[in-house]
C-alpha positions in Angstrom: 18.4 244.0 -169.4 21.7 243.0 -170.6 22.8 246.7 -171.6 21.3 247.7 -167.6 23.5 244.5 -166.8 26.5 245.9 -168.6 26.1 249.7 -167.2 25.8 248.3 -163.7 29.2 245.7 -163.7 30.5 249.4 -165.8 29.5 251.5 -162.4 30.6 248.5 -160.0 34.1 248.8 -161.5 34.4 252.2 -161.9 33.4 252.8 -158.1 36.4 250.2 -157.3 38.5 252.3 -159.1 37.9 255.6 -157.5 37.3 254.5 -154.0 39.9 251.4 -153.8 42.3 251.3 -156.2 44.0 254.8 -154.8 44.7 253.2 -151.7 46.3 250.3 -152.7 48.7 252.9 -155.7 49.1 255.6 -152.9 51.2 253.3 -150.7 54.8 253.8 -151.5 57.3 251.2 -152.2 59.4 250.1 -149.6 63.1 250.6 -150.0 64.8 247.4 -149.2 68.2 247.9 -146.7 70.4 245.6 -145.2 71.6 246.2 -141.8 73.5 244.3 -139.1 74.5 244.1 -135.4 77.3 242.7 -134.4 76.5 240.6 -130.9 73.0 239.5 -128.9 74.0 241.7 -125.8 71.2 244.3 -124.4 73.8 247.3 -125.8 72.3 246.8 -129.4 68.4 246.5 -128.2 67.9 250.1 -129.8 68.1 248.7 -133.7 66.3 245.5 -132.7 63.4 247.8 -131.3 63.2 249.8 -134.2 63.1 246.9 -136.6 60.6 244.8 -134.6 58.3 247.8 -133.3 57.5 248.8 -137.5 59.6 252.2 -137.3 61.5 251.1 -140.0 59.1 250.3 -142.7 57.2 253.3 -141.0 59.8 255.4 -142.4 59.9 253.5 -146.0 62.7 251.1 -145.3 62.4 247.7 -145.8 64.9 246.4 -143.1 67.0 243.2 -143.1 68.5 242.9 -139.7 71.3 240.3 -140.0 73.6 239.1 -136.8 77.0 239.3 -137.6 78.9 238.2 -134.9 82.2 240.5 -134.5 83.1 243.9 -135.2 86.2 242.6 -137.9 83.4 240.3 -140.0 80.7 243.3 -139.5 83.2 246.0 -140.8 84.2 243.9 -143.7 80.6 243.2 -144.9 80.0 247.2 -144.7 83.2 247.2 -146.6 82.0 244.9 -149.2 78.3 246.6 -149.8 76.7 243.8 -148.0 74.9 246.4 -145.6 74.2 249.5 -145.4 74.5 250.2 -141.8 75.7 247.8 -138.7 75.5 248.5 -135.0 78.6 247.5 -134.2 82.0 248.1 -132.0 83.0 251.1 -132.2 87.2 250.1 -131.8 86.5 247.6 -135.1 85.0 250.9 -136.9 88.1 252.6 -136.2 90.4 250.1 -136.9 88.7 250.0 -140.3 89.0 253.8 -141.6 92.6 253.4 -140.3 93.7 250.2 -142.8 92.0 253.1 -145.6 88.0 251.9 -145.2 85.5 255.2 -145.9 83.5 253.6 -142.8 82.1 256.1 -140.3 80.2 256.1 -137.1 76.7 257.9 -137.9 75.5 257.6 -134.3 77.0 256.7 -131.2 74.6 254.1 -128.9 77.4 253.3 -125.9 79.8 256.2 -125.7 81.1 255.2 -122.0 82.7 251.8 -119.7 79.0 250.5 -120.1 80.6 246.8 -118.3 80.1 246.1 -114.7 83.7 244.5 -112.6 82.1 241.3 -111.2 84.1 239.3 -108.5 83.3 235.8 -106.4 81.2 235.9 -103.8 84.4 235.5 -101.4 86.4 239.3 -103.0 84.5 242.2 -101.5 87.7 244.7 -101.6 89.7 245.3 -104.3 92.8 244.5 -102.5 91.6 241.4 -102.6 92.1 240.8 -106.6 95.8 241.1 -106.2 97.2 237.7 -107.8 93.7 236.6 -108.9 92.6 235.8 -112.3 90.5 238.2 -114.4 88.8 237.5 -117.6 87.7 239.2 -120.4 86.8 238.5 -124.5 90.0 239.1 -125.8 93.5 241.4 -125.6 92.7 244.4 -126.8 89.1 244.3 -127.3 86.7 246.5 -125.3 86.1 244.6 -122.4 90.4 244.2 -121.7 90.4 247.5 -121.9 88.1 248.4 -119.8 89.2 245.5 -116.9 92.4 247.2 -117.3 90.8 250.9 -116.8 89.0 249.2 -113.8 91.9 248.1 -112.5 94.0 251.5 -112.1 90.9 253.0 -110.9 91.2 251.0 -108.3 94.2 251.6 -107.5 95.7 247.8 -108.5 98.5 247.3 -111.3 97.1 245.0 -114.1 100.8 243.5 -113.7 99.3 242.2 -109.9 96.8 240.3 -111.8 96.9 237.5 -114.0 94.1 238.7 -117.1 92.6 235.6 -119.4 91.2 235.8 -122.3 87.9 233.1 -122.4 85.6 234.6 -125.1 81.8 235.1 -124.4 80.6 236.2 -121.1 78.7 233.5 -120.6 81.8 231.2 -120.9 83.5 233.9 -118.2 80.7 233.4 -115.8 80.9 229.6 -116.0 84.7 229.8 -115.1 83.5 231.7 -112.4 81.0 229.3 -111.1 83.6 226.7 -111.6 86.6 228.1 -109.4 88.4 229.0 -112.8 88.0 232.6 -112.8 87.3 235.0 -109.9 87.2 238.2 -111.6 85.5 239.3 -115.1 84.2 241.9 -116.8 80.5 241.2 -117.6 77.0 243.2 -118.5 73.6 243.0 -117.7 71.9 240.6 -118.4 74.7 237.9 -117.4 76.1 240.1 -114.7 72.3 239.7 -113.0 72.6 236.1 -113.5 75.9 236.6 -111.5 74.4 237.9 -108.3 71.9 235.6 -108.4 74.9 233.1 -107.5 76.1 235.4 -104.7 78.6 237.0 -106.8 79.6 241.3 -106.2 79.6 244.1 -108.5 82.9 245.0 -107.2 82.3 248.3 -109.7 79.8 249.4 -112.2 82.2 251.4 -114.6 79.1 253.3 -115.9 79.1 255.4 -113.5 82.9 256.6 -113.5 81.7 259.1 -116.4 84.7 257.8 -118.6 84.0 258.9 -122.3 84.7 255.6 -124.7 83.3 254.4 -127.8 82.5 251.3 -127.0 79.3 250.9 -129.4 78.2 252.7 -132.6 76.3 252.8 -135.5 78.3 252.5 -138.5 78.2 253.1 -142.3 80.2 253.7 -145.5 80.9 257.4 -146.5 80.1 256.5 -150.3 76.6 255.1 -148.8 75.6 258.3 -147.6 77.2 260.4 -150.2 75.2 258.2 -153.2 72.2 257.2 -151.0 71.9 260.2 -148.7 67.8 260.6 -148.7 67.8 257.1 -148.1 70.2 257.0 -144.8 68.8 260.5 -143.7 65.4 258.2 -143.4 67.2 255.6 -141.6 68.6 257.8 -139.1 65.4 259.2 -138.9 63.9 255.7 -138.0 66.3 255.2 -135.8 66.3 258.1 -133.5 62.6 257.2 -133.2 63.4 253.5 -132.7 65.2 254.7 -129.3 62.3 257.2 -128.3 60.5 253.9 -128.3 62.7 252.2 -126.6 63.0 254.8 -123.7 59.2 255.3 -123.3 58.1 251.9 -123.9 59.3 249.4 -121.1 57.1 246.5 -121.7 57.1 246.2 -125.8 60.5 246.7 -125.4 61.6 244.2 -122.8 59.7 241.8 -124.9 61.8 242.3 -128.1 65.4 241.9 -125.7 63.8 238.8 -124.5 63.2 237.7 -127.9 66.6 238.5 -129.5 68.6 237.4 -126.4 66.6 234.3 -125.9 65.7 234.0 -122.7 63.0 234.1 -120.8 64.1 235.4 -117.7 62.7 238.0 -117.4 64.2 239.9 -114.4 67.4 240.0 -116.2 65.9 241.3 -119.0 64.5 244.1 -117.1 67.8 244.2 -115.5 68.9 244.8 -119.3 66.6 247.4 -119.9 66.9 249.4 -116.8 70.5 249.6 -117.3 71.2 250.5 -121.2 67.7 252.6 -121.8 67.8 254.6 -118.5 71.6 255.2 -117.9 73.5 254.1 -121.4 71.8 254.9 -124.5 71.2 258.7 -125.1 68.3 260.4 -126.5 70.2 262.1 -129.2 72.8 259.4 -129.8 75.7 261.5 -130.8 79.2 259.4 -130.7 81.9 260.9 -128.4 84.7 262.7 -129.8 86.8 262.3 -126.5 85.5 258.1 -126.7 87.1 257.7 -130.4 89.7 259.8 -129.4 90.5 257.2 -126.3 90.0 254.5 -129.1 92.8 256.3 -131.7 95.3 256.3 -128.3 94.5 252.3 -127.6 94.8 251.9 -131.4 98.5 254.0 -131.4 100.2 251.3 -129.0 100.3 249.8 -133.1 100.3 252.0 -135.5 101.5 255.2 -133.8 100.6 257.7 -136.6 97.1 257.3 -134.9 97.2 259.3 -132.3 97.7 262.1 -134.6 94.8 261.8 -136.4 91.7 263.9 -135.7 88.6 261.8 -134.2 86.3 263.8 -136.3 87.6 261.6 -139.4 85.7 258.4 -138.1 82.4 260.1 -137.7 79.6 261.4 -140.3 77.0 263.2 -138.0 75.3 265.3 -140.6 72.2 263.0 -140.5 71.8 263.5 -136.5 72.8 266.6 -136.9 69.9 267.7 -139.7 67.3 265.7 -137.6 68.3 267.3 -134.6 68.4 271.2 -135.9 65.1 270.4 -137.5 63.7 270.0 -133.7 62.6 266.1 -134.8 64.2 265.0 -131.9 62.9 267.3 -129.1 59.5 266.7 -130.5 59.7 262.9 -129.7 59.8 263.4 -125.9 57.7 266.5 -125.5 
């Protein structure tokens, strides 16, 4: 009985072997990777998506995603080997390669004036804005720039106007609220959050067709050169991440919500309607015209810039593979 005993527990373990064990050896060790994004607005929903819907470790990668608020601190923990990747500001990208950085954008996510011109309720014309007070982040940053591209577009000289710099939109729409401010440069969702105080969309700039890089995804050159299976399954995920993104309203509006923390939801469809149908591109190639905009802003400092081909500050041989490979038509047939 004892020997049957033995046999049996034999059998019992050999059985495990054959028909469990495999299972367990055949999944492959996740490659951990640390990536960042550089500010809670809806333009970076496309990496929270793909780390929070699973594409990530669906595609081997075990993802960090880290906040790191500003494109300077993101660029520098690029710089430093701290990531491997950041979605991040693409004029802080720049800035970078030109102070002798290897960063380059590997995908472009906002590649336009993706900011909406909001005014008090009592400026419906912009004649009106002459003498009034506009505010944006900071001098020099996207959202100046942009208030100042607004601004000639509109026929009004920025010298008319007195612009502020207050920091985070929400501190611009408080100003607002509070007769401190009646002009800024916002985006969804705060500029929802705007009309719902009676305030105008004086213009949405994303539909002036103006190529500029305002966002990107970012990583080091000697990444990709040392680690280039590894990035080319990033990318991978990625591009997937923002098929999801496109085609999955609800999942997705819940993962905004989450990162922007908020619960409101009508901005955050507001959010989602205006990055994942208008903004964010299937196949999210930067713009060479948008970094070449960002080399002329960067020139009014260091005027060797303007002289300096755009193609320097991007890598798109990842998109590019994925995309001659007919991946990314396959997502959305």
């Amino acid at each position: 009985m004892d020997l049957n005993r033995f046999a049996v527990v034999a059998l019992a373990k050999l059985l495990a072997l054959v028909f469990i064990a495999p299972s367990a050896f055949s999944q492959p060790k996740l490659e951990k990777m640390h990536v960042g994004y550089s500010a809670q607005a809806g333009a970076f929903a496309p990496i929270w998506i793909t780390k929070e819907a699973g594409i990530f470790r669906k595609n081997g990668l075990d993802v960090d995603l880290v906040f790191i608020p500003g494109g300077p601190t993101a660029a520098a923990a690029l710089m430093a080997g701290e990531m491997q990747a950041v979605a991040m500001a693409g004029p802080a990208i720049v800035t970078s390669n030109l102070a002798g950085s290897d960063l380059v954008m590997i995908a472009g996510i906002v590649n336009t004036f993706a900011f909406q011109f909001v005014t008090v309720k009592e400026i419906t014309s912009p004649g009106q804005l002459k003498g009034k007070r506009i505010g944006v982040n900071r001098f020099g940053a996207a959202p100046d720039v942009a208030a100042r591209y607004a601004l000639k577009h509109m026929g009004i000289d920025f010298r008319d106007v007195i612009i502020l710099q207050l920091g985070e939109q929400s501190t611009r729409l408080a100003a607002m609220k509070t007769g401190n401010l009646e002009a800024a440069i916002l985006l969804p969702p705060i500029t929802t959050l705007a009309q719902k105080e009676g305030m105008n969309i004086l213009l949405d700039m994303s539909e002036l067709g103006a190529e500029f890089q305002i966002t990107g995804l970012a990583s080091s050159q000697g990444f990709i050169n040392k680690n280039r299976p590894s990035a080319l399954r990033f990318m991978r995920a990625f591009v997937e991440g923002i098929h999801f993104y496109k085609t999955r309203k609800k999942e997705s509006m819940a993962i905004i919500a989450r990162y922007m923390r908020t619960d409101d939801m009508e901005a955050v469809g507001a959010t989602y309607d205006y990055f994942a149908r208008k903004i964010v591109p299937r196949k999210p190639y930067p713009t060479v015209k948008g970094i070449k905009a960002l080399l002329d802003l960067a020139a009014k400092d260091r005027p060797e810039a303007a002289k300096i081909p755009p193609e320097r500050f991007a890598n798109l041989t990842l998109l590019k593979e994925l995309d001659d490979s007919g991946f990314i038509d396959r997502l959305y047939q």
